[in-house]
C-alpha positions in Angstrom: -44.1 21.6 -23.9 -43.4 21.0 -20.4 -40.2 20.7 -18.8 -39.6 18.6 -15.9 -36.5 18.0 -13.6 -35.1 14.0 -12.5 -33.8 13.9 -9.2 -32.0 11.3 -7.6 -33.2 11.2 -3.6 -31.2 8.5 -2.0 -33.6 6.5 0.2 -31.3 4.5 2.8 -27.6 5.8 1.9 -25.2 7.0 4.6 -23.3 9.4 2.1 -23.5 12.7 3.4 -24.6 15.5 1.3 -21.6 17.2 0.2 -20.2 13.4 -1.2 -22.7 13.1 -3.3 -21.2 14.1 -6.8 -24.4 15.0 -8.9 -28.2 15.4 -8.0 -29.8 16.5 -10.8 -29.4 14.0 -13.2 -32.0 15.2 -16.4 -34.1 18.3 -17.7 -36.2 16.9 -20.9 -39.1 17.3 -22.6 -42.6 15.9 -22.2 -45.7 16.0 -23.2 -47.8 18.8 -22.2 -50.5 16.5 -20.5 -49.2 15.7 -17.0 -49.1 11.7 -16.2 -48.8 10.7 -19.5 -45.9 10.2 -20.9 -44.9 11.0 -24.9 -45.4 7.4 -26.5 -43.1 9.0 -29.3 -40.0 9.6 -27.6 -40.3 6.8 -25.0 -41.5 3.7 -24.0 -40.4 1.8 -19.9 -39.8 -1.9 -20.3 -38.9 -3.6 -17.7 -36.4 -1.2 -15.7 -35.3 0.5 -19.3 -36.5 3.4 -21.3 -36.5 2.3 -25.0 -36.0 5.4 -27.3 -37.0 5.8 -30.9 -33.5 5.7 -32.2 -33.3 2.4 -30.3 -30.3 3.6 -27.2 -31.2 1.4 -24.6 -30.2 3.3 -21.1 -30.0 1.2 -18.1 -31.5 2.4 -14.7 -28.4 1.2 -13.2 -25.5 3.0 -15.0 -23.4 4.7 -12.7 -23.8 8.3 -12.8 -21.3 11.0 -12.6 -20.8 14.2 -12.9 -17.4 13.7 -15.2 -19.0 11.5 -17.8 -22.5 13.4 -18.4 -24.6 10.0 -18.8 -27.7 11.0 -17.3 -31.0 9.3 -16.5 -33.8 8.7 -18.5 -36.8 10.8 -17.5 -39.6 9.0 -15.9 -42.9 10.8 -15.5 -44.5 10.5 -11.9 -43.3 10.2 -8.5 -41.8 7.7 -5.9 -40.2 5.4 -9.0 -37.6 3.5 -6.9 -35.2 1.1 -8.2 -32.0 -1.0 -6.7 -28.9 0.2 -7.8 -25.1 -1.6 -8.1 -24.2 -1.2 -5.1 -26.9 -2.5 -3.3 -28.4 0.8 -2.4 -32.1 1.8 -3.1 -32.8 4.9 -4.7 -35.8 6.6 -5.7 -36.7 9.1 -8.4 -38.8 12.2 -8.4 -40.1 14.4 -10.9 -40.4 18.5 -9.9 -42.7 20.4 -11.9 -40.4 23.8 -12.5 -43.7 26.1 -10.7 -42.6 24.0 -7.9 -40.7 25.6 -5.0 -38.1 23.1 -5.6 -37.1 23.4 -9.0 -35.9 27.2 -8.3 -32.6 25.6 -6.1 -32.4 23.3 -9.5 -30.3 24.8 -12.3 -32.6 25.2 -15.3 -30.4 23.5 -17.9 -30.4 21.2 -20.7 -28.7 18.7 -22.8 -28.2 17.8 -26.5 -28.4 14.3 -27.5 -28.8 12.5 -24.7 -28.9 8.6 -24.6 -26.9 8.8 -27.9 -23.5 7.4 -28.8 -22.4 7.2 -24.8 -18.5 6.4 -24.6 -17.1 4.0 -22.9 -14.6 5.9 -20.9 -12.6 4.8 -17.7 -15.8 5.8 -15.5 -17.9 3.7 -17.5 -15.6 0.8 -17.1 -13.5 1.7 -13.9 -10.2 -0.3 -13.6 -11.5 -1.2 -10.0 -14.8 -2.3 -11.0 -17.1 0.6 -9.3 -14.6 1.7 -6.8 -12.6 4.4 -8.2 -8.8 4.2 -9.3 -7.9 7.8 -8.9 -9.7 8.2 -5.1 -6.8 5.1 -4.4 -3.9 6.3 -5.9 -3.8 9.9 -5.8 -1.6 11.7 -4.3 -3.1 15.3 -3.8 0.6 16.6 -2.7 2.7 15.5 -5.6 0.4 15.8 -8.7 3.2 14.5 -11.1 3.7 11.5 -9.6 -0.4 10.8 -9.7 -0.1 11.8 -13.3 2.6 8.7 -13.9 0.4 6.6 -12.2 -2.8 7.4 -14.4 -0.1 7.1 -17.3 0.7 3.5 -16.3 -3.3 2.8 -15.9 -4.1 4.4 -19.0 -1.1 1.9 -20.4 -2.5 -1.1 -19.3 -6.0 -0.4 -20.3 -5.0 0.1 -23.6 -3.0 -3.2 -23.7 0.6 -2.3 -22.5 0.8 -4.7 -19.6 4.1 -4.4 -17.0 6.6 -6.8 -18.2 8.0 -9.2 -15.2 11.9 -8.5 -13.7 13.8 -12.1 -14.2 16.4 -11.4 -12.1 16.0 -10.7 -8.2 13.9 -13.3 -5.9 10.5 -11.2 -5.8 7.9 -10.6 -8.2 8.7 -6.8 -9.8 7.3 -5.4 -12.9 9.2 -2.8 -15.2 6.0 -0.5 -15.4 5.4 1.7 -19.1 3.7 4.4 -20.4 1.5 4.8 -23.4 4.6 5.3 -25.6 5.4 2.1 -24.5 8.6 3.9 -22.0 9.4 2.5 -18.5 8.4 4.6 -16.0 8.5 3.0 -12.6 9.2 -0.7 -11.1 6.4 -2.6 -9.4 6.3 -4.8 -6.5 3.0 -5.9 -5.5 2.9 -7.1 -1.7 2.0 -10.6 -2.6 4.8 -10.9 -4.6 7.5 -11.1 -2.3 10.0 -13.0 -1.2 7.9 -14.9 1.0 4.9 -13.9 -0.2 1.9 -16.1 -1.0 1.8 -15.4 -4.6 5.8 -15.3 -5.4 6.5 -16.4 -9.2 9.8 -17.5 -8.4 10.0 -21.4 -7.9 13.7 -20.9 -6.2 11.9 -19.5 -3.1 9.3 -21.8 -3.5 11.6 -24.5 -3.2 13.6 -23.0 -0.2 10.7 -22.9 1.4 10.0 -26.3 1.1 13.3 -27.8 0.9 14.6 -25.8 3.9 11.8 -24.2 6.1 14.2 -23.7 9.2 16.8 -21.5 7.0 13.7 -19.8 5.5 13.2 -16.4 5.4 14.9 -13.5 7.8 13.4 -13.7 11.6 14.5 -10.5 12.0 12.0 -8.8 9.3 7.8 -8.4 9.4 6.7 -10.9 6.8 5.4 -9.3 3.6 6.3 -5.6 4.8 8.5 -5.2 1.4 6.7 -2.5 -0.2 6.2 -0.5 3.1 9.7 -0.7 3.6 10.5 0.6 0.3 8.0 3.6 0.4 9.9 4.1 3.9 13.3 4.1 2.6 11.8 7.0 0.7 10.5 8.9 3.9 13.8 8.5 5.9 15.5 9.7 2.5 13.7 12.5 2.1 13.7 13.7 5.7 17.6 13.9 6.0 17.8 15.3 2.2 20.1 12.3 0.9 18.7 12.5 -2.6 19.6 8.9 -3.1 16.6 6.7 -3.0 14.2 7.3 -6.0 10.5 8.4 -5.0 8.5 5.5 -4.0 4.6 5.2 -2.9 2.6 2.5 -2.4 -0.5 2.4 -5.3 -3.2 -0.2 -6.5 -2.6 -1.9 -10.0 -4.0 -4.6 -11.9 -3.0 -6.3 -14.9 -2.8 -9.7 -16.7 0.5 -10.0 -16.5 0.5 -10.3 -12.5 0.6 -13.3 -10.5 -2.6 -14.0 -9.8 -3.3 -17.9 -8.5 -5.4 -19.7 -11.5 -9.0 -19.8 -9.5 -9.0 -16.2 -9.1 -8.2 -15.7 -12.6 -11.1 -18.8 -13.4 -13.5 -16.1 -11.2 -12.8 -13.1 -12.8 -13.0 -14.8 -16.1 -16.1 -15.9 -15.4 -18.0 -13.0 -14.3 -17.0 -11.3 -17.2 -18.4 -14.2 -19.3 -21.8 -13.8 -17.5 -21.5 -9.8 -18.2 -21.0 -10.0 -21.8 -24.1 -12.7 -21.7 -26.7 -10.9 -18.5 -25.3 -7.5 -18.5 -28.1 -7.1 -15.7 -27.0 -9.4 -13.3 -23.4 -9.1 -14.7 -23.6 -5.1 -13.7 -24.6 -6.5 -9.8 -20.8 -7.8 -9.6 -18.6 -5.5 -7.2 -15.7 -6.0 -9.6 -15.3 -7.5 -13.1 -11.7 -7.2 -13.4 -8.7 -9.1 -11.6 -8.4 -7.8 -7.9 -6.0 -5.0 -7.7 -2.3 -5.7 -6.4 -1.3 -2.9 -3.8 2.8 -2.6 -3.7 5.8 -0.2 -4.0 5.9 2.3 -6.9 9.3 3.6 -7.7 10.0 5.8 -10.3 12.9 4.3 -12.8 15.8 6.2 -13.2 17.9 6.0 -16.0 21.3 6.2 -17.0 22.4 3.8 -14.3 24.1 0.9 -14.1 24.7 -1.3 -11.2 27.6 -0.1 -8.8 29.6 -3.1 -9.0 30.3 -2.5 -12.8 31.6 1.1 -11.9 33.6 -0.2 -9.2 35.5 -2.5 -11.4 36.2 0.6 -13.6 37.3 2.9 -11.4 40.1 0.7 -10.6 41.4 0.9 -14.1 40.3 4.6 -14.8 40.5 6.4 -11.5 38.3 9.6 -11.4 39.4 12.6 -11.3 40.0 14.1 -7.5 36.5 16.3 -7.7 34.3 13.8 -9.1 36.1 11.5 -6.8 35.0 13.5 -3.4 31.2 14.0 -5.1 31.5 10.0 -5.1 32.4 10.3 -1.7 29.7 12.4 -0.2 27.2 10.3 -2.3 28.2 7.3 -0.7 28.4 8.6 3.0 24.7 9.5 2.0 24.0 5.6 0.8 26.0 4.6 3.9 23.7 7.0 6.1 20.1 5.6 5.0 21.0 2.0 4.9 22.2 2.4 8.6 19.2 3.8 9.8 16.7 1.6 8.2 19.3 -1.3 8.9 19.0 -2.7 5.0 19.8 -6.3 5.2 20.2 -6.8 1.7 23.0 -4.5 0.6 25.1 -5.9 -2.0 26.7 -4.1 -5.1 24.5 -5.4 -7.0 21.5 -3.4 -5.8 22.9 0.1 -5.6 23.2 2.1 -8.8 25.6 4.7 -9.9 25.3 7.5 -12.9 28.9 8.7 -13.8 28.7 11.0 -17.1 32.2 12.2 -17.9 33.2 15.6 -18.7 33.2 16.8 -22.3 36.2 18.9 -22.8 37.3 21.4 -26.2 40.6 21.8 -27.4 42.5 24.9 -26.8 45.8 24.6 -27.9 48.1 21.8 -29.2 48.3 20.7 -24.9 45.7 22.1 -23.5 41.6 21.0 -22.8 39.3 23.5 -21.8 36.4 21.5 -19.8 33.2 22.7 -21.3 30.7 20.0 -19.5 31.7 18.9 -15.6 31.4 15.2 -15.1 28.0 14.0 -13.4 28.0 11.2 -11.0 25.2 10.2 -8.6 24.3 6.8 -6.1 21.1 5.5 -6.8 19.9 3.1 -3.7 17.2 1.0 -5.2 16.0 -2.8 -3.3 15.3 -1.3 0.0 12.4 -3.8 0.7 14.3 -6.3 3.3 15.0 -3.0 5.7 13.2 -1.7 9.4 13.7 -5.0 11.4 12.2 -5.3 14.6 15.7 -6.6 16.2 19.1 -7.0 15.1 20.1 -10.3 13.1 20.4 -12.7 15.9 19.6 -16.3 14.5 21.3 -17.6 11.4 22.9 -14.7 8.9 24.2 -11.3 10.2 23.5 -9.8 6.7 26.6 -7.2 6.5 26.5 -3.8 4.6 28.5 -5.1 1.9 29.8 -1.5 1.0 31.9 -1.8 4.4 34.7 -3.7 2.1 34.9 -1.0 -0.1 37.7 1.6 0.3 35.4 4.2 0.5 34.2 3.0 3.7 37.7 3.8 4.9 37.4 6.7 4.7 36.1 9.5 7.4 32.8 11.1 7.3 33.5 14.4 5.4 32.3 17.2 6.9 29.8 18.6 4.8 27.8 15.1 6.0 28.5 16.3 9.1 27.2 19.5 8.7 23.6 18.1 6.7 22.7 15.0 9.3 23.8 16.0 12.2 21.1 18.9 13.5 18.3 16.3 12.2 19.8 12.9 14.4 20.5 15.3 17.1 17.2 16.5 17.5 14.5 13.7 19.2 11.8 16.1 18.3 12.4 15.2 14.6 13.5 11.8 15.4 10.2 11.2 16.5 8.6 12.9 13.3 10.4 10.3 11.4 8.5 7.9 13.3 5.4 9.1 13.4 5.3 9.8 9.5 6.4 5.9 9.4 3.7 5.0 11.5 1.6 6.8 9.2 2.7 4.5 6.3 2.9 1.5 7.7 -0.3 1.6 9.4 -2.1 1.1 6.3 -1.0 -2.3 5.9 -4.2 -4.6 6.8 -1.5 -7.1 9.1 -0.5 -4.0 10.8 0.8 -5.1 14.6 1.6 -1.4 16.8 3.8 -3.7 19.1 6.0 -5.2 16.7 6.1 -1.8 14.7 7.5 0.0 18.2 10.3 -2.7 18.1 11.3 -1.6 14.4 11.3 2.4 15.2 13.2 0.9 18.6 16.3 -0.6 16.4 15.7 2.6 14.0 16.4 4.9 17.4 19.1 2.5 18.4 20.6 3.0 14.8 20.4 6.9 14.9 22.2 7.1 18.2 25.0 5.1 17.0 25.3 7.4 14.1 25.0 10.6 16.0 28.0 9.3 18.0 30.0 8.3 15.0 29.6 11.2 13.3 30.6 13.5 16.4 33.1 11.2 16.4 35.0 11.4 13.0 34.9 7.7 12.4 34.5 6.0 9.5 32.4 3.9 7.9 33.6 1.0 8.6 33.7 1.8 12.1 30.5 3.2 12.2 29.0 -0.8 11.7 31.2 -2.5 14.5 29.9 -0.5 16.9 27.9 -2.6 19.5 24.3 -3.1 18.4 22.1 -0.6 20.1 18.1 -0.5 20.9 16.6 2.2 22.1 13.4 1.6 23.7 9.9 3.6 24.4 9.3 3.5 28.4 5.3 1.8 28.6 3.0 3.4 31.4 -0.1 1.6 32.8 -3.2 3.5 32.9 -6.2 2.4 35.2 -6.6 -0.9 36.9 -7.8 -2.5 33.3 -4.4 -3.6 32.5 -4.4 -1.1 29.5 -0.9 0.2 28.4 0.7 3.2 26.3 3.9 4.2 25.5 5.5 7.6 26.8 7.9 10.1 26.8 10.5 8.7 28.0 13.0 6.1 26.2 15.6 3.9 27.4 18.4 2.0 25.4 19.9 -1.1 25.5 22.7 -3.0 23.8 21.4 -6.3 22.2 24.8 -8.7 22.7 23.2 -12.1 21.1 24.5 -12.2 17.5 24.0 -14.7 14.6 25.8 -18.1 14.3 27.6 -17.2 11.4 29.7 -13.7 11.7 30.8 -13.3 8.2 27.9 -13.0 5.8 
């Protein structure tokens, strides 16, 4: 017996050698006559190799190196053949006396062509484009491992289940033990997006097209916006905004319009019927949803529930100044990123009380300290590209509160202060959010300028409120502030870029109505 080696040569491909993912493909057995292939083990028809246990193995299954399908063996060389993607490839056969086969690991494997599971590669959740090159997240291998969680979930039939409340299109996301894990808000889904299940926008929209939508925000820019929130958060160390990262999902129980649903049902009808021209298809599946994934926190409920009860059952005075600080830390990232949609209804707060043990007849001994934390979740109507200046001023509604009456502490003082202060990481803020928005496929670099413009504008206020002991409340009456990037002209082609140098301006047109 003769062994022989199957190696895939890619004929016109513009893959470069260390992308490709596995070259030799199959080390069987044949016949010891060479050109003639054993009529026992094999027999090609038409494009297939047709084995005596009858396992059918298509020329153009995708091959990887994580499944181990492998290629039949073909005898002879120069045996081309046109593969998914629209590539040609060609196979060759090396004798192992060749010079070639010694580079080729001299291997083998048992049972080929039988029983081959049908594993994610086999059936990719994107079709033949690969879900975990396009959402994951080589710096924070946990949060890839919830995402392939919630893929896993919806292969197997656990489908997100739609938010009710709100005016976008969010999912409650779940694991594989059916648990919610994160909240999804695909891009399209939106407030003003194309695909928005909500038939109270769709009715504002067509009801009252001049009040419609906020002038002052990049359309559809939600989930970047959320996924900011996140940067800015992490970059001053508030701890209050959940992690959030954009991903790619798909699942049935999206919004997806009804001829797009018509198409995908229909090329998997023609799959299950011509699995040979079904297998030419880029994608069998639904086309996948790119939005904001943000992990779900629990415990929480929403702030204007523990308001209500504080006012009844004060907190004690050291749970009361951890509230504090968590709130000047809320009140920090939502007047940077200028939230316009700040109500108590879309902040969260965590209050555990303390469990305490009887000493005496009087006295408690506290054997558990309370736990109270400020979850800012809805952060996807934020980084306008000027202040409100038409319609709405859309307040902070927190600046009611009596908490925003009360001076920044100083241990704020002391965290924010050395960041805002410095323009050298002011501008790695921006550059990090240019990184992230940048992505987006309606990306515009002018208008995104203008956004980190009224985010510069916001900072300077900030620095000077914080310098100056104010408040809260006074922090937001100060006089609206942009702060531009000076433009230089290079060569006589008109061209333009932005430089070093920045100069701010207050913005004095404000909305027609002042009070909400």
């Amino acid at each position: 017996m003769n062994t022989h080696v199957v190696q895939l040569v890619d004929v016109a491909s513009d893959v470069s050698a260390p992308e490709r993912e596995l070259e030799v493909l199959a080390v069987m057995s044949a016949s010891p006559k060479k050109g003639t292939p054993n009529k026992k083990e094999y027999t090609k028809v038409n494009g297939t190799t047709h084995f005596e246990d009858d396992q059918l193995i298509d020329l153009d299954t995708p091959i990887t190196s994580g499944n181990q399908s492998v290629l039949p063996f073909l005898e002879g060389s120069g045996e081309s053949y046109q593969n998914s993607d629209g590539g040609t490839r060609k196979l060759n056969t090396v004798s192992p006396e060749s010079k070639e086969s010694s580079i080729l690991p001299d291997i083998g494997f048992d049972g080929i062509g039988k029983n081959l599971p049908k594993t994610r590669e086999h059936q990719p959740l994107l079709g033949h484009a690969r879900i975990e090159s396009v959402n994951r997240f080589i710096d924070d291998p946990h949060f890839s491992t919830l995402v392939l969680e919630a893929e896993e979930a919806i292969d197997q039939g656990i489908y997100p289940e739609r938010i009710y409340q709100g005016s976008s299109g969010s999912y409650f996301v779940k694991n594989t033990s059916h648990k919610t894990i994160a909240v999804f808000k695909p891009k399209d889904e939106e407030p003003y997006g194309s695909l928005n299940p909500k038939w109270t926008k769709w009715l504002h929209r067509l009801c009252c097209p001049c009040f419609f939508g906020r002038n002052c925000l990049v359309p559809n820019q939600g989930y970047l916006s959320e996924a900011g929130a996140y940067i800015v958060d992490q970059k001053l160390r508030l701890g209050v905004v959940p992690k959030t990262r954009v991903v790619k999902l798909i699942s049935e129980t999206f919004h997806y319009s009804r001829i797009i649903r018509e198409k995908a049902h229909a090329k998997q009808a023609i799959y299950d019927k011509f699995p040979a021209i079904g297998r030419r298809f880029n994608r069998l599946t639904l086309p996948p949803k790119v939005g904001s994934f943000q992990l779900f926190v629990e415990g929480y409920k929403d702030a204007e529930y523990w308001i209500r009860k504080f006012e009844t059952e004060p907190l004690s005075d050291s749970v009361k100044e951890e509230f504090q600080q968590q709130f000047e830390r809320l009140v920090v990232l939502d007047y940077i990123i200028r939230n316009t949609d700040r109500g108590n209804d879309n902040w969260l707060i965590q209050y555990v009380k303390a469990e305490t043990e009887k000493t005496s007849e009087n006295d408690y001994r506290e054997v558990k300290p309370a736990v109270i934390r400020i979850a800012a979740i809805d952060n996807g109507l934020a980084f306008p590209f000027k202040h409100p200046d038409s319609w709405r001023t859309y307040p902070f509604y927190w600046a009611w509160l009596p908490y925003a009456k009360i001076p920044f502490s100083q241990a704020t003082r002391d965290a924010i202060l050395p960041f805002i202060s410095d323009m050298n990481c002011v501008q790695d803020l921006c550059d990090e959010l240019y990184r992230l928005f940048k992505t987006d496929k309606g990306f515009d670099g002018i208008l995104f300028e203008r956004q980190m413009s009224v985010l510069r504008g916001q900072i300077l206020n900030l620095n000077q409120a914080l310098k100056q002991g104010k408040t809260p409340e006074e922090l937001v009456q100060l006089p609206q502030m942009v702060v531009e990037r000076s433009k230089i002209q290079l060569g006589n082609d008109g061209f333009r870029s932005y430089g070093d140098s920045f100069t701010q301006r207050f913005q004095y047109k404000g909305p027609f109505f002042k009070w909400f």
